[in-house]
C-alpha positions in Angstrom: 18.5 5.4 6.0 16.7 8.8 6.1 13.3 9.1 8.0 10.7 10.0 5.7 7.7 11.7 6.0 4.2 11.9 3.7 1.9 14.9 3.8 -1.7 14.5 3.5 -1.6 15.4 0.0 0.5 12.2 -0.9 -1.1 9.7 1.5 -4.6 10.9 -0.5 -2.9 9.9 -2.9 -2.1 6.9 -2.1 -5.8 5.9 -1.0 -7.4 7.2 -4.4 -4.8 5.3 -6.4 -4.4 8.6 -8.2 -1.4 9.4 -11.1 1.2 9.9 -8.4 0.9 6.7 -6.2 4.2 5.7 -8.0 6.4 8.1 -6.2 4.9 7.5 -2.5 3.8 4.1 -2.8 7.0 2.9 -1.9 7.3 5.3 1.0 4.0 4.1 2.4 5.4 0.6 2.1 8.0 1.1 5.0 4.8 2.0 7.8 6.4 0.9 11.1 9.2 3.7 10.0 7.5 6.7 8.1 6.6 9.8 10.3 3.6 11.4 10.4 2.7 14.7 11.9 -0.1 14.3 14.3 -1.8 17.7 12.0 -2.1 14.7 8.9 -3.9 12.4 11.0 -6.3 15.0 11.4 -6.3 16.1 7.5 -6.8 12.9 5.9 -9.8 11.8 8.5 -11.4 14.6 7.6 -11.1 14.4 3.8 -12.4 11.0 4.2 -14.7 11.6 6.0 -16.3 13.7 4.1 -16.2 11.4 0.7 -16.5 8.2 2.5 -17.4 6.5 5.9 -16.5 6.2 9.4 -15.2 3.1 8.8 -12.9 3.8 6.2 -11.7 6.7 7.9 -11.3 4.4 10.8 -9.1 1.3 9.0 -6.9 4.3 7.5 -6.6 6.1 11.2 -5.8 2.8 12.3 -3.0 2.3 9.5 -1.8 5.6 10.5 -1.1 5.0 14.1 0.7 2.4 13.3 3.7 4.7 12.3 5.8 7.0 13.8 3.7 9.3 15.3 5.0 13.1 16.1 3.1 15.1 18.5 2.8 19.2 18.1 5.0 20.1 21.1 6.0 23.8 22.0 9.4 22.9 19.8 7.5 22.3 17.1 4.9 24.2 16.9 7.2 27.4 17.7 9.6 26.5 14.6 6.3 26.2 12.2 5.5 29.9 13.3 8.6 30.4 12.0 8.6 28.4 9.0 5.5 30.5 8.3 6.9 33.6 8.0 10.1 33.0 6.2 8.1 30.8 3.6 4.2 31.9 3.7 3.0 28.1 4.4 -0.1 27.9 5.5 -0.4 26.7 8.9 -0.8 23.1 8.6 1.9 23.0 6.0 4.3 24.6 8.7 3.6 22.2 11.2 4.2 19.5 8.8 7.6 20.8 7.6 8.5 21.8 11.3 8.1 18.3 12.3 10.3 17.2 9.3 13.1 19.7 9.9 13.3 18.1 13.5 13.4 14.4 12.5 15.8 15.0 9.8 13.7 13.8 7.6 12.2 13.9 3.8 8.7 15.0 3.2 7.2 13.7 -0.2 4.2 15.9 -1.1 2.7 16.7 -4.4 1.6 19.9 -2.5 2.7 23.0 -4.5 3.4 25.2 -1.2 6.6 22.4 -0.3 8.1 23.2 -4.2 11.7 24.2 -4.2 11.8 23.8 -0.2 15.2 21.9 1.5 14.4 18.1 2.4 11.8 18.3 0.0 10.6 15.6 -2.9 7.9 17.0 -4.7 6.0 16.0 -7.6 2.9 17.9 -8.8 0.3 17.1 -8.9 -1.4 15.1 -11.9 -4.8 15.8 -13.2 -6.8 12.1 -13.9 -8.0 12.2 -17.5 
């Protein structure tokens, strides 16, 4: 089975049971595989963080580290400078692809910037009415 990997956008997702939870929620499901850049541990502590409490942000930190962790090595982070520049990602976004380039993996975003990209599932993203 092919290693997957959620970007921050779809593990917000996730935790706001928002419109696309369907697509990721079974992704999420299969925690002691997914991958998660180290750069999305940092993005989705902050977000909540700032809309909820230390101790949310901790249980989900916790949840996190509980997967496949990959750490920004010179590898990676050298192949996201280049993913950069051939596909004007911002940086986090490159990092994030980089790391699922090099696992060989599929990243499920509803992040517009991933859209049309190899090893890509993307599904925008849905406005709550």
């Amino acid at each position: 089975m092919k290693p997957n990997v959620l970007d921050s956008s779809a593990w917000l997702e996730c935790l706001d049971d928002g419109p696309n939870t369907e697509h990721f929620s079974p992704i999420l499901s299969k925690l002691p595989e997914l991958i998660v850049p180290s750069i999305v541990i940092t993005e989705v502590r902050k977000v909540i963080l700032a809309q909820r409490s230390t101790d949310a942000a901790d249980t989900v930190t916790d949840t996190m580290l509980s997967t496949v962790v990959i750490e920004i090595d010179s590898t990676i982070a050298t192949h996201a400078a280049d993913l950069f520049m051939k596909y004007k990602l911002p940086l986090a976004d490159s990092i994030i692809y980089a790391v699922t380039l090099a696992q060989r993996a599929t990243l499920w975003t509803q992040d517009s910037h991933f859209n049309g990209l190899p090893h890509v599932k993307y599904f925008p993203k849905v406005k709550r009415t």
